[in-house]
VMD Tcl script that draws the C-alpha trace (Angstrom):
set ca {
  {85.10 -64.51 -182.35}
  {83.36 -62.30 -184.92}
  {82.08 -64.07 -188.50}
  {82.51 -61.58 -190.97}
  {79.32 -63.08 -193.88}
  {82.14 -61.74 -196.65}
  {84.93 -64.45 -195.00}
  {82.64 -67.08 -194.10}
  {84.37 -69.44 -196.90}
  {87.29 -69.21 -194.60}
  {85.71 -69.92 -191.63}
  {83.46 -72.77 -192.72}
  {86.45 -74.40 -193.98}
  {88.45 -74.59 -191.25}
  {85.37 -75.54 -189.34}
  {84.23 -78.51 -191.85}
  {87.79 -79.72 -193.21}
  {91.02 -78.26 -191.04}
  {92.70 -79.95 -188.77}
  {90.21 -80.55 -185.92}
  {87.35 -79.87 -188.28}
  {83.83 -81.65 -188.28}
  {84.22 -84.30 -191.21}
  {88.27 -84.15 -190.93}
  {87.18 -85.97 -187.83}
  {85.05 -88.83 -188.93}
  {81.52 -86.80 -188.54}
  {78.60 -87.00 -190.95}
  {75.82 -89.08 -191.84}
  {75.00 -92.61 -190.27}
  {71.94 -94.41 -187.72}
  {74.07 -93.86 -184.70}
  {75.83 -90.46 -185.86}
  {75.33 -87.16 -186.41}
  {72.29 -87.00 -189.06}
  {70.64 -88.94 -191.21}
  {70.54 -89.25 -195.17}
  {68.87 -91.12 -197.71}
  {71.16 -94.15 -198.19}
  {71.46 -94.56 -194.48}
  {67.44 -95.45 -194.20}
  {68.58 -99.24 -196.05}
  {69.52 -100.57 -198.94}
  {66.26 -99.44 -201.19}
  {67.61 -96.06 -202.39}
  {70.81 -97.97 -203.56}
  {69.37 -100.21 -205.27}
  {67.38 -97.72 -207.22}
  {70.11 -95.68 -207.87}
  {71.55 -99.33 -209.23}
  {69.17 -99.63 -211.51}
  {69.35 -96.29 -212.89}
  {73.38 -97.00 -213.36}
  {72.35 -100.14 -215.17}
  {70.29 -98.39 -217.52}
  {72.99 -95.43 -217.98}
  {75.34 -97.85 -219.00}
  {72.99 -99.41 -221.66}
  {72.34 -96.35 -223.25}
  {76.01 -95.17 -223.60}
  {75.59 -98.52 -226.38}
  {79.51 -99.31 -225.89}
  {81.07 -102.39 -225.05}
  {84.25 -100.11 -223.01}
  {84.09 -99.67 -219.44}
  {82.34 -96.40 -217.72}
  {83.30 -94.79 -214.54}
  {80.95 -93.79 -211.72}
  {82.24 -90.99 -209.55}
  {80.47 -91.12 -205.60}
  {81.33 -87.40 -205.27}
  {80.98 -86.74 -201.36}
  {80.40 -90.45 -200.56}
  {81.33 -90.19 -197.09}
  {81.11 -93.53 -195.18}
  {80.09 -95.33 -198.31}
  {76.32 -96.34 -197.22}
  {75.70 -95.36 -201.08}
  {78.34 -97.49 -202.60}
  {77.67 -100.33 -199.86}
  {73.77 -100.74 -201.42}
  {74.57 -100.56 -204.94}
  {77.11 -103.10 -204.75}
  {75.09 -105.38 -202.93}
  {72.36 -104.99 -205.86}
  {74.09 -107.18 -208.14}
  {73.62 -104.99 -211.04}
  {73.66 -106.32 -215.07}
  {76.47 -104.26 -216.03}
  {79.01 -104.65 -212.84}
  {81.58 -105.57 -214.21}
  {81.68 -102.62 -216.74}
  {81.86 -100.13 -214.17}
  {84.79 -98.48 -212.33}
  {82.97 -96.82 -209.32}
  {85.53 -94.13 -208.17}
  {84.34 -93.36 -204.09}
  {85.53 -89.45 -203.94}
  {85.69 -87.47 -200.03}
  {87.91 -84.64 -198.90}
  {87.63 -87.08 -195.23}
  {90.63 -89.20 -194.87}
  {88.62 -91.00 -191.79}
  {85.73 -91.79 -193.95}
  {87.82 -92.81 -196.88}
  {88.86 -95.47 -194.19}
  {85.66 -96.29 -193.26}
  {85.00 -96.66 -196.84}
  {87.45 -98.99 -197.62}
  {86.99 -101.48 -194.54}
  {82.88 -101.20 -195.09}
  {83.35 -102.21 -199.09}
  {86.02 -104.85 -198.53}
  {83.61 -106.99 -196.68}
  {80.95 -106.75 -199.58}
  {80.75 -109.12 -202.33}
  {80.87 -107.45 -206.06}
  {81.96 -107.32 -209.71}
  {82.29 -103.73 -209.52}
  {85.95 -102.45 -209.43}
  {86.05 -99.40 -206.48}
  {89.14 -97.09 -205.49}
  {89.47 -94.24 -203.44}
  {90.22 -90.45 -204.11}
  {90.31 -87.64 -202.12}
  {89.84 -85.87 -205.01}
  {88.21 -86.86 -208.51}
  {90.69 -88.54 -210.58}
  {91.16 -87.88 -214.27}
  {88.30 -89.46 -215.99}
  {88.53 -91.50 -219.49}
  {85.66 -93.03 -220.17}
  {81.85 -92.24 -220.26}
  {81.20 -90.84 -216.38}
  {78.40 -90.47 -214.38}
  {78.66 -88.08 -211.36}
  {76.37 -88.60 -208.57}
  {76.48 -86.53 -205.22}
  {74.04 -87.17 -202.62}
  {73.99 -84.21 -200.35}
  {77.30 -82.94 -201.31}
  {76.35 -79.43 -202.70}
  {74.84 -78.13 -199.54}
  {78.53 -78.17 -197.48}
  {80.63 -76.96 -199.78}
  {81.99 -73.57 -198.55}
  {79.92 -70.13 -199.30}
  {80.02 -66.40 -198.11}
  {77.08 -64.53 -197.03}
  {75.61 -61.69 -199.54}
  {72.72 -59.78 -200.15}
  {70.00 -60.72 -202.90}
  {69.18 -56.72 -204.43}
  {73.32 -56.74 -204.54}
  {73.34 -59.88 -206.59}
  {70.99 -59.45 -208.66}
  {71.00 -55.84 -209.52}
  {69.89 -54.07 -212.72}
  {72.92 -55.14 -215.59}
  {74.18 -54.59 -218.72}
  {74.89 -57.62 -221.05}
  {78.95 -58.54 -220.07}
  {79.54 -55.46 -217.84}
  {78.78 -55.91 -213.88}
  {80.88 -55.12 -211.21}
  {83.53 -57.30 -210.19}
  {84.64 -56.64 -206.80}
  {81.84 -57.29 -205.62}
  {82.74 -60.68 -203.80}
  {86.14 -59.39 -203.03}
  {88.04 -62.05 -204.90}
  {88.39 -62.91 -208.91}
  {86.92 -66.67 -208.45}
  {86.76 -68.81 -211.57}
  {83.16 -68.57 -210.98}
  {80.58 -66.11 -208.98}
  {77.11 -67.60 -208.23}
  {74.98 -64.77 -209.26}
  {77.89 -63.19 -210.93}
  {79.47 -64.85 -213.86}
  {81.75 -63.54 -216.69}
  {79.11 -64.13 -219.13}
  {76.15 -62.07 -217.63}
  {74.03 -62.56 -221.11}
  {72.95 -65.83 -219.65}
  {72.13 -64.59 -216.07}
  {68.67 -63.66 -217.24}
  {68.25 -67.76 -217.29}
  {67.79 -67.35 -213.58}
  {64.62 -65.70 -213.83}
  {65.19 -63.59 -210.26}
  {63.17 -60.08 -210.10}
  {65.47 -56.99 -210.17}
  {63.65 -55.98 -207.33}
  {64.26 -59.26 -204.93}
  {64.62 -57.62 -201.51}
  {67.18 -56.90 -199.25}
  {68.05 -60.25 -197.79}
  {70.66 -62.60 -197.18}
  {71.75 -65.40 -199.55}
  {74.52 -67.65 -199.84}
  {77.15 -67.18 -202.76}
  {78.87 -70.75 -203.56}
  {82.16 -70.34 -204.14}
  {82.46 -73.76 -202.58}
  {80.44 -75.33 -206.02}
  {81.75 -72.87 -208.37}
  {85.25 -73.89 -207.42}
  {83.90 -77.80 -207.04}
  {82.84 -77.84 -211.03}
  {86.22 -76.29 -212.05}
  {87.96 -79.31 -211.02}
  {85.63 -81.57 -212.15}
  {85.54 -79.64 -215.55}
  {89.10 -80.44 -215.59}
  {89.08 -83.98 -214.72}
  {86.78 -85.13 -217.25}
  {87.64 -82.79 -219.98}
  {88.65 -85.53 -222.47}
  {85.02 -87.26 -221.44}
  {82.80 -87.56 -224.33}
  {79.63 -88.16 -222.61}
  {79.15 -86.97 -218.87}
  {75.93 -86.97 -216.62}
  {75.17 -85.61 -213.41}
  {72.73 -86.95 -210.69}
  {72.40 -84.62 -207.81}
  {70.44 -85.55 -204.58}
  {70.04 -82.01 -202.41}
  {68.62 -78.94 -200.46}
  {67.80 -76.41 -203.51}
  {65.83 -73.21 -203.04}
  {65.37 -70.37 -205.63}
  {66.83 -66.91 -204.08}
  {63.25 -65.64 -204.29}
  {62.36 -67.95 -201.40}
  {65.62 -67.24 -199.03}
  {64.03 -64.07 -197.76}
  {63.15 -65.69 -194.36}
  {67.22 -66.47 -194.21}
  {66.04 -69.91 -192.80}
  {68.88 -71.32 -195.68}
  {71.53 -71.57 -193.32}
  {71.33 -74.45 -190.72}
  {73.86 -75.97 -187.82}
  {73.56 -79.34 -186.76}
  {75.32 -79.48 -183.25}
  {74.81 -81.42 -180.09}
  {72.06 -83.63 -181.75}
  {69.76 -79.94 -182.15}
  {69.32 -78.10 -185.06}
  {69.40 -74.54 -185.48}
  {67.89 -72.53 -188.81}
  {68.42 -69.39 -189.73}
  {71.51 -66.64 -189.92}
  {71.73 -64.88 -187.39}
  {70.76 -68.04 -184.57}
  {73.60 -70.38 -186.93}
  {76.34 -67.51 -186.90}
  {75.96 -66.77 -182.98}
  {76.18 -70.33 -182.19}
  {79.28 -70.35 -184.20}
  {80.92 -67.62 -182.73}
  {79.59 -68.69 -179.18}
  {82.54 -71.72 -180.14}
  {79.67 -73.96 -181.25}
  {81.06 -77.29 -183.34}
  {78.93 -78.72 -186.01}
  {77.73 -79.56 -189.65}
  {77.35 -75.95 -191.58}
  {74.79 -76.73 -194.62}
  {72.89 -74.43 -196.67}
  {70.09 -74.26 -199.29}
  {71.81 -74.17 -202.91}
  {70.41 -71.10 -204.91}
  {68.57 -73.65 -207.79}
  {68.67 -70.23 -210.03}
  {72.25 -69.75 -209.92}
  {73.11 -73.46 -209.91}
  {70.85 -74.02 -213.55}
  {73.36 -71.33 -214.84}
  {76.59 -72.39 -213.52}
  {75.28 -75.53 -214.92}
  {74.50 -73.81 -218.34}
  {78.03 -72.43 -218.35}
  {80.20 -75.03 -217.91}
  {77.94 -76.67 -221.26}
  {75.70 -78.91 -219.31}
  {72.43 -79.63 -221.16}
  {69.12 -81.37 -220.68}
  {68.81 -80.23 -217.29}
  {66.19 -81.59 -214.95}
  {64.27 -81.06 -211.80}
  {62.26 -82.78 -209.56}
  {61.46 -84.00 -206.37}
  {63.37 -87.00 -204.86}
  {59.52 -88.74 -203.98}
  {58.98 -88.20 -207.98}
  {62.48 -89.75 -209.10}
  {62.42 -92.44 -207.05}
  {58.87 -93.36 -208.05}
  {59.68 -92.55 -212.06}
  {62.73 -95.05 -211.60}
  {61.03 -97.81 -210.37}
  {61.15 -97.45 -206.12}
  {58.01 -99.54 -206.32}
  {59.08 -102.65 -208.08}
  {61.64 -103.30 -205.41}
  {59.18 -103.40 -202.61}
  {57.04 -106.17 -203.74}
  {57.33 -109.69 -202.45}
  {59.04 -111.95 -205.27}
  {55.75 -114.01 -206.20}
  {55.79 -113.10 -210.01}
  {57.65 -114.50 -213.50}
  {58.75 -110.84 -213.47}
  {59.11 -107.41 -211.98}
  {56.08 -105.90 -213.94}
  {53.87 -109.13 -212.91}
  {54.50 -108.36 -209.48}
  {53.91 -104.29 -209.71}
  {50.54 -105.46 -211.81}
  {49.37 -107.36 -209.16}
  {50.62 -105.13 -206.38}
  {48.19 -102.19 -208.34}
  {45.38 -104.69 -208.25}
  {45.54 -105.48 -204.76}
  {46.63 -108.92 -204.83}
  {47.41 -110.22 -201.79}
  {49.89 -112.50 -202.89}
  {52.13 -109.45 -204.04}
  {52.01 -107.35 -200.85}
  {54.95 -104.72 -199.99}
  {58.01 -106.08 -198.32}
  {57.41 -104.97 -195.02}
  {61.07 -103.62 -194.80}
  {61.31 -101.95 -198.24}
  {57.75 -100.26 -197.66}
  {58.82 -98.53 -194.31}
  {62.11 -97.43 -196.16}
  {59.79 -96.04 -199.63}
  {57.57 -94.36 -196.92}
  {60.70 -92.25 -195.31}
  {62.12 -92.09 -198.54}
  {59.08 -90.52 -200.17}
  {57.86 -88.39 -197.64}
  {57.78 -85.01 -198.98}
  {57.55 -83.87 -195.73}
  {61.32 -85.16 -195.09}
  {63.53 -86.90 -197.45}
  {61.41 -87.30 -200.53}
  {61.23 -83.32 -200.35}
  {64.77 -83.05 -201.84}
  {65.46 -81.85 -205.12}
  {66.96 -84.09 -207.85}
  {68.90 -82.34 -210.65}
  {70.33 -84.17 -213.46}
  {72.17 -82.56 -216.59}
  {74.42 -83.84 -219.22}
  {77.50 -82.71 -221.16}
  {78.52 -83.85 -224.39}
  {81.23 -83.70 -226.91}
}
mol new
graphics top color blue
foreach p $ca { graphics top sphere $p radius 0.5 }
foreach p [lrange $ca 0 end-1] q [lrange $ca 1 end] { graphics top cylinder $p $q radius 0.2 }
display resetview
């Protein structure tokens, strides 16, 4: 069958989510499955990202409840390590597990059943109406939400302020990436006029994604985001190596190889590179502010990935980092949480992901 780039929303969606489609049937991330993510190295990355929900909470300076929303949590590896963290605040926090996958909402829900917590969980295959202070973190979520195919100098050609031509995607979407109905702020993006002719993806997928989030937190006074992915500005997608199929335990990069697998009746995980340009403006849009960037090795070292890997030895958690620095012997690495750090630091693999966080409030 042929893939037309301007339909491949349509295909990628039947292929990821219809009936017999790749996560509709229990695939995705795990040790013995189809790829490999950050929470499925251990528990380390959990309990990091268990801290940082600890300190979240503390800084909303309320005695209500707060809701976390696992947007795309798939199995529930995430959820599974952050419960088993014991964090301060537990029993503040509704933790709301979100996935389109009715299989790995099951797997969910028999995996966090068997773990001991404080933390009241429920299950959504799509987020729920939010009422109190949120935090929204997706881990690899971005990159398989649906997209066409475009070209870069057709994106991001010369424009006036608030005029730019609207057919250009074929369809009237809430939201363009790379063309929005409020082009003043495109110049945010920063992308040369002249970018080349080359492909890029155009996420209708995450344009569509934030519409229903906007909608189910709209009464949401204070919302953050913490996003774990593949970002790339367009000025680096001229090789077209953005698009990659994971099939048959191989790999294949690029357009044209991904799209001739597919139509050769290839099955597998579709994921892209998310334009980083487009995304800070969809982000801008929708009235998200003090947006940040960085790399996952950075984050995870800024929030404290250290302090979990040293022996307990210490009266406290700086004691033990303090004599870890110096060299003592008596505070060496936990031999289990130092292999995870290494993986999970590696800027070679998964400490080479980008970490966005924003926040929105009223």
């Amino acid at each position: 069958m042929e893939i037309l780039p301007e339909a491949f929303s349509s295909f990628m969606e039947e292929a990821l989510y219809g009936g017999e489609g790749f996560y509709t049937k229990g695939g995705g991330a795990g040790r013995s499955r189809d790829y490999l993510t950050s929470p499925e190295v251990g528990d380390l990355f959990g309990r990091v990202i268990a801290s940082y929900i600890d300190d979240w909470y503390e800084s909303l300076e309320t005695d209500e409840p707060a809701i976390v929303v696992d947007a795309g949590c798939g199995p529930g590896s995430l959820a599974a390590s952050i419960f088993r963290s014991k964090m301060h605040n537990a029993e503040m926090i509704d933790y709301f597990l979100v996935d389109r996958s009715p299989a790995h909402l099951t797997t969910c829900d028999e995996r966090l059943a068997a773990v001991e917590t404080n933390v009241s969980w429920s299950l959504y295959e799509a987020i729920p109406e939010c009422d109190f202070p949120t935090l929204v973190i997706a881990n690899e979520l971005l990159d398989n939400l649906i997209f066409n195919i475009g070209f870069a100098d057709e994106v991001y050609k010369p424009y006036k302020p608030d005029e730019l031509d609207r057919p250009l995607l074929g369809m009237d979407t809430y939201a363009k990436f790379g063309v929005f109905k409020n082009t003043d702020i495109l110049g945010r993006g920063n992308v040369p006029v002249d970018i080349g002719h080359f492909r890029i993806p155009l996420h209708v997928g995450i344009a569509d994604w934030f519409a229903t989030l906007s909608e189910a937190t709209s009464g949401v006074g204070s919302l953050t985001l913490l996003f774990f992915d593949y970002f790339k500005s367009a000025t680096q997608m001229g090789d077209e190596n953005w698009l990659r199929l994971y099939a048959d335990n191989k790999r294949i990069v690029g357009v044209d190889k991904v799209i001739k697998a597919l139509e050769g009746g290839l099955k597998g995980d579709i994921t892209t590179d998310v334009n980083l340009e487009d995304f800070h403006v969809l982000l801008d849009i929708e009235g998200y502010s003090k947006i940040t960037t960085t790399l996952q090795a950075n984050w995870l070292r800024d929030n404290g990935i250290d302090a979990w890997c040293i022996d307990e030895g210490y009266k406290s958690a700086y004691d033990q980092l303090e004599g870890w620095v110096a060299k003592d012997k008596k505070a060496s690495l936990s031999d289990s949480f130092q292999k995870e750090r290494n993986l999970l630091i590696d800027e070679g693999g998964l400490g080479a992901f980008t970490v966005v966080t924003a926040k929105r409030e009223i």
